[in-house]
PyMOL Python script that loads the backbone (N, CA, C, O; Angstrom):
from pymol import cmd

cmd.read_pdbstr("""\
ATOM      1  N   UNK A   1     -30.278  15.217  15.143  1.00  0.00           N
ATOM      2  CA  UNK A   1     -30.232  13.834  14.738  1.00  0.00           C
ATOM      3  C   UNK A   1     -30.263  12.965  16.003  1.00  0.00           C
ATOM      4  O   UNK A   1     -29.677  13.451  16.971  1.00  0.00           O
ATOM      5  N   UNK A   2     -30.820  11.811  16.162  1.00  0.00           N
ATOM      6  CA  UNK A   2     -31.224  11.157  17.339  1.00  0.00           C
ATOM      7  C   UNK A   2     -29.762  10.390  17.305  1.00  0.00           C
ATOM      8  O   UNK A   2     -28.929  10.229  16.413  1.00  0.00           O
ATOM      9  N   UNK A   3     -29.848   9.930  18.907  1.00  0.00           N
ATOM     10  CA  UNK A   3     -28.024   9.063  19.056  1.00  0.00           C
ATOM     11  C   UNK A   3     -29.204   7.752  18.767  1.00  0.00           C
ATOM     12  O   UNK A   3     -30.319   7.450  19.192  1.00  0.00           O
ATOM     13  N   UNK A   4     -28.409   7.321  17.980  1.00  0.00           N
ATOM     14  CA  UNK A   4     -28.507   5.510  17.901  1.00  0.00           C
ATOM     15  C   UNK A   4     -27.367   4.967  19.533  1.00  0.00           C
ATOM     16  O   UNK A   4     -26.464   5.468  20.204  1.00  0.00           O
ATOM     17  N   UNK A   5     -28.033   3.898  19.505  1.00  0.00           N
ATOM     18  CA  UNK A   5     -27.113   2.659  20.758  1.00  0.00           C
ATOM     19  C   UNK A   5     -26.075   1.468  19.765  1.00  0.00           C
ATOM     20  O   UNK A   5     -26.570   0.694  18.946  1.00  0.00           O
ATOM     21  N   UNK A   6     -25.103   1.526  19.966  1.00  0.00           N
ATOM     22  CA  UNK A   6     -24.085   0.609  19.526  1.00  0.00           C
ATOM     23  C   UNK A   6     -24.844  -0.675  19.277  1.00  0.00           C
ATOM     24  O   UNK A   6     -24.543  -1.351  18.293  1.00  0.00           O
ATOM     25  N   UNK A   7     -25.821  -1.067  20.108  1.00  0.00           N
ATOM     26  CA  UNK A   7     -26.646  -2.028  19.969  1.00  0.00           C
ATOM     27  C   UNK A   7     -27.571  -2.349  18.712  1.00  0.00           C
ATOM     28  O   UNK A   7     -27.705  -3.424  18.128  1.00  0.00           O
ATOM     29  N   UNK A   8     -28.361  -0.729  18.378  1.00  0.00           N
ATOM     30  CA  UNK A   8     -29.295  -0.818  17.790  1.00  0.00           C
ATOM     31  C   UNK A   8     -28.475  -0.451  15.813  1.00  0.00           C
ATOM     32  O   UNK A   8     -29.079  -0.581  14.748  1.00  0.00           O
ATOM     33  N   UNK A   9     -27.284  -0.086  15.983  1.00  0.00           N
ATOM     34  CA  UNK A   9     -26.950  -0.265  14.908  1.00  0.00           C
ATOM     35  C   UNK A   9     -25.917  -1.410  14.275  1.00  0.00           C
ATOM     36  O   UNK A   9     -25.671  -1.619  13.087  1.00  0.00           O
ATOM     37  N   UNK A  10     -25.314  -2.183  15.634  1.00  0.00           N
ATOM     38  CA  UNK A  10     -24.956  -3.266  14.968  1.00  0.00           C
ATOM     39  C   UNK A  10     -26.336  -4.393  14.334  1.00  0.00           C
ATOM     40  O   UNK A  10     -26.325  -5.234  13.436  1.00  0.00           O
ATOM     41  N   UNK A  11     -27.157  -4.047  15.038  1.00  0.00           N
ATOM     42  CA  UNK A  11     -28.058  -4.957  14.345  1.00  0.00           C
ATOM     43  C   UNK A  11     -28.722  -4.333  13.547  1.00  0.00           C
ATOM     44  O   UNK A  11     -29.703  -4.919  13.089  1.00  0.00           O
ATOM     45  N   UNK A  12     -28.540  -3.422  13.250  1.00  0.00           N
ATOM     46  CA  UNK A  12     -29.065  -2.686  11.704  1.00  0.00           C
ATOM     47  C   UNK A  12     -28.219  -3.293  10.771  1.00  0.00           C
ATOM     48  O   UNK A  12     -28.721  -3.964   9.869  1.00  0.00           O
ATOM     49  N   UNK A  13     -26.868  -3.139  10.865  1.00  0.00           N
ATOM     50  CA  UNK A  13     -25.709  -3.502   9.856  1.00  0.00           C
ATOM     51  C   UNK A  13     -25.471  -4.969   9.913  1.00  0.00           C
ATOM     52  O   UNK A  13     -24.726  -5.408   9.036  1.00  0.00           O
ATOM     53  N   UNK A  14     -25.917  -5.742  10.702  1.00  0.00           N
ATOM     54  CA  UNK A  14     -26.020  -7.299  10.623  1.00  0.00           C
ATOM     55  C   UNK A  14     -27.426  -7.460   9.446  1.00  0.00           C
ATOM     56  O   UNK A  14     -27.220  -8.135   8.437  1.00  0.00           O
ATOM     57  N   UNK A  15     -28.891  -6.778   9.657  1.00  0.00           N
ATOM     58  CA  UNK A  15     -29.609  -7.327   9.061  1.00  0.00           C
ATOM     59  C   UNK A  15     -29.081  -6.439   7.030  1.00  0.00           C
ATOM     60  O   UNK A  15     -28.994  -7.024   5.951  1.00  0.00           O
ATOM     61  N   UNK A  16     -28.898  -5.167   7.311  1.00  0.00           N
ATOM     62  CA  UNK A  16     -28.231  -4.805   5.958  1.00  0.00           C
ATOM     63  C   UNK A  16     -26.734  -5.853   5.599  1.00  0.00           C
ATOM     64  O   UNK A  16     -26.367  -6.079   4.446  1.00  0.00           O
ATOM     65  N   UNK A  17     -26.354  -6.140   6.261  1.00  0.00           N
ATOM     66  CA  UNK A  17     -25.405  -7.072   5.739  1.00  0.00           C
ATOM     67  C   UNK A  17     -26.038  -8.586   5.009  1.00  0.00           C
ATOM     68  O   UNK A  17     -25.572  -9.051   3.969  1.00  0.00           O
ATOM     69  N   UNK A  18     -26.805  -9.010   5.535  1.00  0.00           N
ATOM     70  CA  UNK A  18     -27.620 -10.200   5.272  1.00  0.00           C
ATOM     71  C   UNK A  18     -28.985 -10.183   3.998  1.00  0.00           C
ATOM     72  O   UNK A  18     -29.228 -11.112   3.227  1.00  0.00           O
ATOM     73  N   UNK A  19     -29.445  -9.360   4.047  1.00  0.00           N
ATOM     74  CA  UNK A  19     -30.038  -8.450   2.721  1.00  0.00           C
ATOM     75  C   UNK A  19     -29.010  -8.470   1.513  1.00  0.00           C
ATOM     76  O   UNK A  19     -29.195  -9.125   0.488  1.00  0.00           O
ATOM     77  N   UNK A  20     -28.119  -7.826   1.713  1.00  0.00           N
ATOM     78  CA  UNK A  20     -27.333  -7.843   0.415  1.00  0.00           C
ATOM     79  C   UNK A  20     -26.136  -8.620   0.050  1.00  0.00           C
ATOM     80  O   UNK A  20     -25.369  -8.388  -0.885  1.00  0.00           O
ATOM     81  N   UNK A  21     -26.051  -9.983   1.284  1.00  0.00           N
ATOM     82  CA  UNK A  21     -25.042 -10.632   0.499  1.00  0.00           C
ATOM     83  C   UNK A  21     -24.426 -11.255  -0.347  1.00  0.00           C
ATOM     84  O   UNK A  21     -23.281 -11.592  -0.645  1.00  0.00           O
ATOM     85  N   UNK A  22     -26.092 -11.384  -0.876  1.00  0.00           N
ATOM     86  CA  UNK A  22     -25.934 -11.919  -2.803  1.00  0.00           C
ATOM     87  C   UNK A  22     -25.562 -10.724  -3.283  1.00  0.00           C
ATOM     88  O   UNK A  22     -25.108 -10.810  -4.424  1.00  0.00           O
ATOM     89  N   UNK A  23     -25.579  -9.976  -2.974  1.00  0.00           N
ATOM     90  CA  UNK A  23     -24.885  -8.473  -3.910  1.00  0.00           C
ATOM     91  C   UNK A  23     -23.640  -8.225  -3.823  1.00  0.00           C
ATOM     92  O   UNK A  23     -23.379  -7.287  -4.575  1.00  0.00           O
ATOM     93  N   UNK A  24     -22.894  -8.531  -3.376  1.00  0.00           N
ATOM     94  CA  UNK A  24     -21.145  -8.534  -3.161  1.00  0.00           C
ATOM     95  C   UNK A  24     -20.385  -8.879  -4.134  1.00  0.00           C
ATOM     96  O   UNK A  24     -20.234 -10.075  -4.385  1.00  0.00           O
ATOM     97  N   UNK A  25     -19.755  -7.898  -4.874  1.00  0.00           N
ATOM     98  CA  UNK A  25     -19.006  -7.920  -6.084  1.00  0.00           C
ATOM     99  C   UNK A  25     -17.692  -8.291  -6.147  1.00  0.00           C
ATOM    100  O   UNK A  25     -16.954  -7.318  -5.990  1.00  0.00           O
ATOM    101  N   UNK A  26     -17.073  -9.402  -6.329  1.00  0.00           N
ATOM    102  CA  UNK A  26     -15.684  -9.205  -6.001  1.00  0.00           C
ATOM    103  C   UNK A  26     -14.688  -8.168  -6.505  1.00  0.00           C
ATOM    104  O   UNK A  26     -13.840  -7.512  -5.900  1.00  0.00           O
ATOM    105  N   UNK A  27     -15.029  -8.210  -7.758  1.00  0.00           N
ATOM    106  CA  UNK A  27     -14.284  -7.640  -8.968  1.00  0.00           C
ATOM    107  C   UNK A  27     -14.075  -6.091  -8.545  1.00  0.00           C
ATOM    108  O   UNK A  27     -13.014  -5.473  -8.641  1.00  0.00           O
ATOM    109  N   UNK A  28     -15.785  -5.397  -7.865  1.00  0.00           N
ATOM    110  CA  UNK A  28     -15.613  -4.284  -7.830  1.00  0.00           C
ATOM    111  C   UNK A  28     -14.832  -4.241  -6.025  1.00  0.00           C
ATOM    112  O   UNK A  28     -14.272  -3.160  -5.842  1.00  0.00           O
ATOM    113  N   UNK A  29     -14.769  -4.909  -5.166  1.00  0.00           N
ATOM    114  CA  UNK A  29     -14.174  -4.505  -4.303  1.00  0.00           C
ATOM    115  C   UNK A  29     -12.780  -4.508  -4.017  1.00  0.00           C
ATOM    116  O   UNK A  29     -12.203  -3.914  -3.107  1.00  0.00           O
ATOM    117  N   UNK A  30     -12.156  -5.482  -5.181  1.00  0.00           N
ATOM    118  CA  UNK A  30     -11.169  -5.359  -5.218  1.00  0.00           C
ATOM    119  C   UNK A  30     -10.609  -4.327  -6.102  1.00  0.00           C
ATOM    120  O   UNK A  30      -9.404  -4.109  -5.985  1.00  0.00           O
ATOM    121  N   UNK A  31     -11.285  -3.651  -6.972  1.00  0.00           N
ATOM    122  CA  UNK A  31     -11.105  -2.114  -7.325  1.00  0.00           C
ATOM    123  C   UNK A  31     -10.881  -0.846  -6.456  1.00  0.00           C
ATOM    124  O   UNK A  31     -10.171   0.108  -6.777  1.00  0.00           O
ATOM    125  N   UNK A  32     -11.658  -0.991  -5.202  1.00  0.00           N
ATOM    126  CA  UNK A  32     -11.930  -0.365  -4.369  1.00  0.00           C
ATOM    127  C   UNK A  32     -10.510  -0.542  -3.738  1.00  0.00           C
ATOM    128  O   UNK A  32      -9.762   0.407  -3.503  1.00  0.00           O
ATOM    129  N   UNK A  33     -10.222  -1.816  -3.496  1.00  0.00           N
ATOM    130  CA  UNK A  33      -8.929  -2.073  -2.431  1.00  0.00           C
ATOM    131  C   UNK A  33      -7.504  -1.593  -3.364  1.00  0.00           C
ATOM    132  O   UNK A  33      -6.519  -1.349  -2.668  1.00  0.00           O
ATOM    133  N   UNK A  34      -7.350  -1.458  -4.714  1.00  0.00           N
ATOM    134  CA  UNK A  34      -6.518  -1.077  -5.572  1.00  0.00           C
ATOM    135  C   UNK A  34      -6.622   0.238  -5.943  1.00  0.00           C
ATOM    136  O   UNK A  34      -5.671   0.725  -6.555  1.00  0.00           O
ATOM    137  N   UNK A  35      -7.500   0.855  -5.719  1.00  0.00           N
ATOM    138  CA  UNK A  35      -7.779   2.508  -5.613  1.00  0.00           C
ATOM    139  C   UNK A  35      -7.254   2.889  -4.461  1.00  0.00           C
ATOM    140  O   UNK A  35      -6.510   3.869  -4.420  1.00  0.00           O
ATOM    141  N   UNK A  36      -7.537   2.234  -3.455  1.00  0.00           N
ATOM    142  CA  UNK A  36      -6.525   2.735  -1.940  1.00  0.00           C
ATOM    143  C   UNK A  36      -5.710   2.596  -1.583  1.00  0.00           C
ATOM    144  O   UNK A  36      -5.264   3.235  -0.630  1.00  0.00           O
ATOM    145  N   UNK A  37      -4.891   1.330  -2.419  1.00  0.00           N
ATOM    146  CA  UNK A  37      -3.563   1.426  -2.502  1.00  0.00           C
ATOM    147  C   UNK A  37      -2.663   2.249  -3.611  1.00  0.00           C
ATOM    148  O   UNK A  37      -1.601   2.834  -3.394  1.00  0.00           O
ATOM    149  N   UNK A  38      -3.335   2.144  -4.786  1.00  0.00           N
ATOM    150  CA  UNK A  38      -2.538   3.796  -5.623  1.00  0.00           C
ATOM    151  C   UNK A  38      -2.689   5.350  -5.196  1.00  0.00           C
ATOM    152  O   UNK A  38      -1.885   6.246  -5.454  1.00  0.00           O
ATOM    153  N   UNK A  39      -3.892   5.459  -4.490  1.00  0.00           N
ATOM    154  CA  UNK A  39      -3.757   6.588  -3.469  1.00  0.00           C
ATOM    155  C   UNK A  39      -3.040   6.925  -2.421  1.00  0.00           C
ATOM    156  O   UNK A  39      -2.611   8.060  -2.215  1.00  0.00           O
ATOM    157  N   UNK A  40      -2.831   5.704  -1.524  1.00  0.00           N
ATOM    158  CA  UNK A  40      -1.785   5.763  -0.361  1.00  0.00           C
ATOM    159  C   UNK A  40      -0.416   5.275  -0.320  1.00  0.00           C
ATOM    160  O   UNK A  40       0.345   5.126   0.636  1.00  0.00           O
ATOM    161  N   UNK A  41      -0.199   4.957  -2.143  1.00  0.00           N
ATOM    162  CA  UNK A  41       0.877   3.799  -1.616  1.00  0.00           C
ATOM    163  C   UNK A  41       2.177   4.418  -1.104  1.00  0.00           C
ATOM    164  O   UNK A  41       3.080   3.714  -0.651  1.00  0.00           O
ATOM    165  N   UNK A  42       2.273   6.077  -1.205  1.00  0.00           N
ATOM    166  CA  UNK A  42       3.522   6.570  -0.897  1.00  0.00           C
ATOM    167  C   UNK A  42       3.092   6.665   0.767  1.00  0.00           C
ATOM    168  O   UNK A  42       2.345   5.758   1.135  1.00  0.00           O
ATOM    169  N   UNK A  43       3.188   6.906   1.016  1.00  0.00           N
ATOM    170  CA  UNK A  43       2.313   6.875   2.367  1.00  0.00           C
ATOM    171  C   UNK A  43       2.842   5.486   3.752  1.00  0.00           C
ATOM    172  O   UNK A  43       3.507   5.557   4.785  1.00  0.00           O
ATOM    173  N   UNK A  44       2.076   4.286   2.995  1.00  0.00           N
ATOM    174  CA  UNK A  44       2.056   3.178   3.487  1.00  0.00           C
ATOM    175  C   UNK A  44       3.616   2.698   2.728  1.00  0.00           C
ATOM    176  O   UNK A  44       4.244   2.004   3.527  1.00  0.00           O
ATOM    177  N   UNK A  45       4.241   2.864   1.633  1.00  0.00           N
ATOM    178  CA  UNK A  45       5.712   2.552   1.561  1.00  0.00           C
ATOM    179  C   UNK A  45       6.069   2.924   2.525  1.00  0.00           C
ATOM    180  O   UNK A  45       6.248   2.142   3.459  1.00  0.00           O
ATOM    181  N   UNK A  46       6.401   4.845   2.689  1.00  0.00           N
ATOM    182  CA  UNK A  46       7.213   4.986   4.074  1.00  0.00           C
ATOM    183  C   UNK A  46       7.145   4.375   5.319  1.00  0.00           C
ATOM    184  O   UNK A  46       8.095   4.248   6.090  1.00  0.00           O
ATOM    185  N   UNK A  47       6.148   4.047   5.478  1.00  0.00           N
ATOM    186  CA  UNK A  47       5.694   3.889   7.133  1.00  0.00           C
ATOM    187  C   UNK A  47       6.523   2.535   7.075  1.00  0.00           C
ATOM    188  O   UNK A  47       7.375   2.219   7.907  1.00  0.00           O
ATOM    189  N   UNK A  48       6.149   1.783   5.974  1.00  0.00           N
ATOM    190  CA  UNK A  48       6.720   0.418   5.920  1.00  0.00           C
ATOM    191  C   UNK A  48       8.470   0.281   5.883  1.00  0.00           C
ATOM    192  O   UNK A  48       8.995  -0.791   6.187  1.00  0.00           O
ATOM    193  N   UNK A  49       9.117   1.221   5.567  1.00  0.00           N
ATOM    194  CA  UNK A  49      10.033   1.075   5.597  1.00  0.00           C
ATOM    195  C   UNK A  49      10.810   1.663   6.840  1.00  0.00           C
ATOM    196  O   UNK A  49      11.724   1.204   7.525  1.00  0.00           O
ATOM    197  N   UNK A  50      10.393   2.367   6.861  1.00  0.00           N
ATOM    198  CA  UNK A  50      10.260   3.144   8.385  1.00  0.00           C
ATOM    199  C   UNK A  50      10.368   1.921   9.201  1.00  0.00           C
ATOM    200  O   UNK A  50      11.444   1.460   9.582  1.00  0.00           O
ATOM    201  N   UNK A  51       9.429   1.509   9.407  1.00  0.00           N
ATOM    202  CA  UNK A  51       9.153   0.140  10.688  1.00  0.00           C
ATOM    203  C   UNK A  51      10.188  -0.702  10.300  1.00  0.00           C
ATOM    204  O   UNK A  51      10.713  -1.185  11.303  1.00  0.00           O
ATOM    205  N   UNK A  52      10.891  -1.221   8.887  1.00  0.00           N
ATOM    206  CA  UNK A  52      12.182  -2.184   8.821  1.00  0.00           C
ATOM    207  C   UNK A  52      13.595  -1.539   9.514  1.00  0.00           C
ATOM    208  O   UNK A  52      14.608  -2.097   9.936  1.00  0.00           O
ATOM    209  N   UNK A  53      13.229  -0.215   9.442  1.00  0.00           N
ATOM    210  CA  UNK A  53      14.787   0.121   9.778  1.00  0.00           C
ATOM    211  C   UNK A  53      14.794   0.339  11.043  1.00  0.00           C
ATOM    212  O   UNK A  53      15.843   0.509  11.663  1.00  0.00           O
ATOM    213  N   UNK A  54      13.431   0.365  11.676  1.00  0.00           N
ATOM    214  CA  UNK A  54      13.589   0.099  13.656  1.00  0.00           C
ATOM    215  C   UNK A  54      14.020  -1.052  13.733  1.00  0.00           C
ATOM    216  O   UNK A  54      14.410  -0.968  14.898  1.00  0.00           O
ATOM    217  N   UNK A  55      14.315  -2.249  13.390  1.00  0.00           N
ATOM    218  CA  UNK A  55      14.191  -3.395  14.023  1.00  0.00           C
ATOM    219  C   UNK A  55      15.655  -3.805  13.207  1.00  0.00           C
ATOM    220  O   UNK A  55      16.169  -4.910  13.380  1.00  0.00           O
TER     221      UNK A  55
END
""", "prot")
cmd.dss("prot")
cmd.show_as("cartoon", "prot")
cmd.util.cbc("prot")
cmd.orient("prot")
């Protein structure tokens, strides 16, 4: 597989970003963001509580 340049794929993902930004779903990305929080939420509780009881 050829190396891409940091260069040549941020501007890949700038022009794919700009292509599809009438396509941006809210509804479904905030599904997405509520799927990763019922997956991790034990996870990200501890850590979170964790970090209150350092301080």
């Amino acid at each position: 597989m050829p190396v891409i340049s940091d260069q040549d794929m941020s501007a890949y993902l700038a022009e794919q970003s700009r292509l599809h930004l009438s396509q941006f779903n809210s509804m479904s990305a905030l599904h997405e963001i509520y799927s990763y929080i019922v997956k991790y939420k034990d996870e990200v509780s501890h850590r979170y509580i964790m970090k209150l009881l350092q301080y």
